[in-house]
C-alpha positions, 0 to 999 in steps of 0.5 A: 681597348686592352688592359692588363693586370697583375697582383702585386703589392701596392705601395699605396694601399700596403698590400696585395691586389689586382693593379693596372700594369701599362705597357711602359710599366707603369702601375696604376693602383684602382684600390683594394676593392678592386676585383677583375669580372667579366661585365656584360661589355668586357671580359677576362684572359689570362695574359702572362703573369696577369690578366687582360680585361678585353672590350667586347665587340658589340654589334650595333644595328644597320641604320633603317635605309639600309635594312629597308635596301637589303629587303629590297635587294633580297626580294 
């Protein structure tokens, strides 16, 4: 999933910061304390005007019966 933001001036909190724009153009105000970060299952690219807050892929493990076939398979 993808989110993009820019900064712009918020009508709610009366001043400029980072606000979530929606792709009909609507702005979804997070508060002023809101900062864009790179956590450990997200990440920043600039995008435009803005950035995009992207989902990182996280590979999860084969479940056991299949690991156990690919040893088997390998052998």
């Amino acid at each position: 999933m993808t989110t993009y933001y820019e900064s712009r001036y918020c009508d709610n909190c009366c001043c400029q910061h980072w606000v979530e724009i929606t792709r009909t153009g609507r702005q979804v105000c997070h508060g002023d304390q809101f900062s864009l970060r790179d956590t450990p299952t997200t990440y920043t690219r600039r995008a435009g005007r803005g950035y995009e807050v992207v989902e990182k892929y996280i590979r999860q493990p084969l479940p056991l019966d299949w690991q156990i076939a690919a040893d088997l398979h390998s052998i």
